[in-house]
N, C-alpha and C positions, 0 to 999 in steps of 0.2 A: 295708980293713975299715970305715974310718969312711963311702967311698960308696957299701958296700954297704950299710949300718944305714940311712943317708940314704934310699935308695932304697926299702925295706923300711916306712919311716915315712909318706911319704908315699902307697905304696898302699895302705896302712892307711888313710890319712885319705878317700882315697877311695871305697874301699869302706864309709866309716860314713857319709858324707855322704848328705841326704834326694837321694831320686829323682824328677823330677816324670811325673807319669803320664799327663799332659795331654795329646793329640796334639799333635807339630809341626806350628808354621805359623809364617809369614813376621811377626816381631813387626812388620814394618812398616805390615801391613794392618790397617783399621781394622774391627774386630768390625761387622758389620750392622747398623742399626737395626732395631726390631721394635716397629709397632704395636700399641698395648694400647688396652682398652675403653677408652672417654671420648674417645679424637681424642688422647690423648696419643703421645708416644713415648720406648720402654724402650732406655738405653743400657748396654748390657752391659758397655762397659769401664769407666765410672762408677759402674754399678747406679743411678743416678737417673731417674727419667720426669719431662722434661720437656714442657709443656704445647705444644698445636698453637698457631702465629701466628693472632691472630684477623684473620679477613677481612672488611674494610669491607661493607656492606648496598649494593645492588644502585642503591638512591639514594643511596649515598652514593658513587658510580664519579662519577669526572669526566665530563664532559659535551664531546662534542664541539664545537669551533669552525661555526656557521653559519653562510654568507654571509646577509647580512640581503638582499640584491637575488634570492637565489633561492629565500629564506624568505617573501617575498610573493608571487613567482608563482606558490609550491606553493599558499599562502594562497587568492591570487586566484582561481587554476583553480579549486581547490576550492567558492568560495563562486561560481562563477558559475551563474547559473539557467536561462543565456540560452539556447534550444533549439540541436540543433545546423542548419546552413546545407545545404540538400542543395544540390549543383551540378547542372547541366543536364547532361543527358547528351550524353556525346561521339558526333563525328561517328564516319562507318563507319571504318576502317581499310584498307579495297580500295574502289576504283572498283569493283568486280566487283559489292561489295557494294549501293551506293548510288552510282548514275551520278549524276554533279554536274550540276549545272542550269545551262542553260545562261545566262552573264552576259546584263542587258538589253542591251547595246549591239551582241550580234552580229546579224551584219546576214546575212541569209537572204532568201528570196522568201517575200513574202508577200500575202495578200489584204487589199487596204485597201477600207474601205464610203465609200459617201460622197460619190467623189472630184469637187471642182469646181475649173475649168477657172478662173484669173486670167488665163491670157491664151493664146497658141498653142502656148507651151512653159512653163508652171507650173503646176500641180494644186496645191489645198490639201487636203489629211487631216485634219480637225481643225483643231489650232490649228498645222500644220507643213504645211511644202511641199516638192512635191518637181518638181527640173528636171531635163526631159529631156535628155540628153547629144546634140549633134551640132544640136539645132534655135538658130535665133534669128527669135525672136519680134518680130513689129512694135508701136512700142505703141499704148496702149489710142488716143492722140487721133491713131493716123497717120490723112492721109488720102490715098486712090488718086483716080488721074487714068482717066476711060479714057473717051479721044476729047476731048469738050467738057464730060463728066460728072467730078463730082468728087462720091468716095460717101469714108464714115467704115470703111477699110480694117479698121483696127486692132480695133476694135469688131465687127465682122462674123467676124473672124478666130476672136476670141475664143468668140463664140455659135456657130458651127461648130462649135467643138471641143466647147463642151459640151453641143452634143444631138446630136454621136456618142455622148461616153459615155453621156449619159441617167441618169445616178444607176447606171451599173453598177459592180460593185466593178472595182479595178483591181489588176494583179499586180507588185508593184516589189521590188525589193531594198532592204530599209530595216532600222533595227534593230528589235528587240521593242519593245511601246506605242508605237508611232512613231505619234503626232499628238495624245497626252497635254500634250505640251510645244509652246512655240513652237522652229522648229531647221527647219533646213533641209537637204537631202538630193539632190544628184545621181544620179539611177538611170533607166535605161530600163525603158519601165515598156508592159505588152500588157491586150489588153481580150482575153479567152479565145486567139489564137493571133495577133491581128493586133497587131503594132507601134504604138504609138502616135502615137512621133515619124515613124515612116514613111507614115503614114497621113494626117496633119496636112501632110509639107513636097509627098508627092503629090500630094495634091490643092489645092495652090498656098495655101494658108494661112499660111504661113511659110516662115521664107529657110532652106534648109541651110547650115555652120558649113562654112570654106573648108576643104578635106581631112577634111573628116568623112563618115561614113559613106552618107547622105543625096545628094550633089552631084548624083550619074544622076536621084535621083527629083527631083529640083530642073530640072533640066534639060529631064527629061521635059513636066514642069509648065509648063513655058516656054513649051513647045514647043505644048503644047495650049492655052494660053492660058487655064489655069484658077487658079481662086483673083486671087490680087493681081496676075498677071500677065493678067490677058483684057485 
């Protein structure tokens, strides 16, 4: 009897106890904040509005670290006045484009004006000369015998040769501007289709070079008794 009165008393007490009518929720969650006019903000489990953090003015933000070495180049770029430099313009890109010119020193056939005769086998161009391949020349002071007669070989040799050419141009293998410069040059060299050096050791003006190409007209020469051999 005394646990049943027990029992009896206490559901009494809970059926007089207040009810709360609030919906459940998790008391561990914290109520939301909620912005209110002015920038402040309303906390609903204190009921206080506390005020917003005031934020520093935009000069008043720390300032970045500047290297001072790239603080005067911006500087200097900046204040410089000086126009800008155009460059020359570039070469072609293709040979196809712009065929290259050819270097002075190649050496090709060409017409020289001019040409006078130093001796049986040396022309000068200018201030350059050029020697015939395969001749050898007598010099200027030889002199020939022939018989009892002694004439000034070497000298005669020389004026031979130069009123064949006669101021004609001559055709030699030389490089470009060749007689611009002092320089010398090895080339056989033709007056329109004839030889020069061939034409000089035939007609006995000059000795042909032993195994050079000349010997037979040498020979020849001999043999007629012309030039330095009569």
């Amino acid at each position: 009897m005394i646990a049943l009165g027990f029992s009896i008393l206490s559901f009494g007490l809970l059926v007089l106890a207040p009810v709360d009518t609030r919906p459940m929720r998790d008391l561990f969650d914290r109520p939301s904040v909620r912005i209110v006019e002015g920038g402040g903000h309303f906390d609903p489990l204190t009921g206080e509005v506390r005020p917003r953090a005031a934020v520093p003015p935009n000069d008043a933000a720390p300032a970045e670290p500047v290297d001072d070495a790239s603080q005067a180049e911006v500087d200097s770029a900046s204040s410089s006045q000086d126009p800008l430099r155009r460059l020359p313009p570039r070469g072609a890109l293709s040979d196809l484009a712009a065929p290259a010119e050819k270097p002075d020193d190649d050496v090709a056939k060409r017409l020289l004006a001019r040409p006078v005769a130093l001796d049986a086998a040396r022309i000068a161009i200018g201030q350059a000369v050029v020697e015939l391949p395969g001749v050898e020349p007598l010099e200027l002071a030889a002199q020939c015998s022939s018989g009892s007669l002694t004439w000034p070989c070497g000298a005669r040799s020389r004026t031979e040769l130069r009123n064949f050419l006669r101021g004609r141009s001559i055709e030699c293998e030389v490089p470009n501007r060749f007689g611009e410069s002092r320089e010398s040059i090895t080339s056989a060299c033709s007056v329109g289709d004839e030889d020069i050096g061939a034409w000089v050791v035939s007609r006995g003006w000059a000795q042909a070079v032993p195994g050079g190409p000349y010997e037979d007209l040498q020979a020849s020469a001999k043999a007629n008794g012309l030039g330095i051999w009569r």
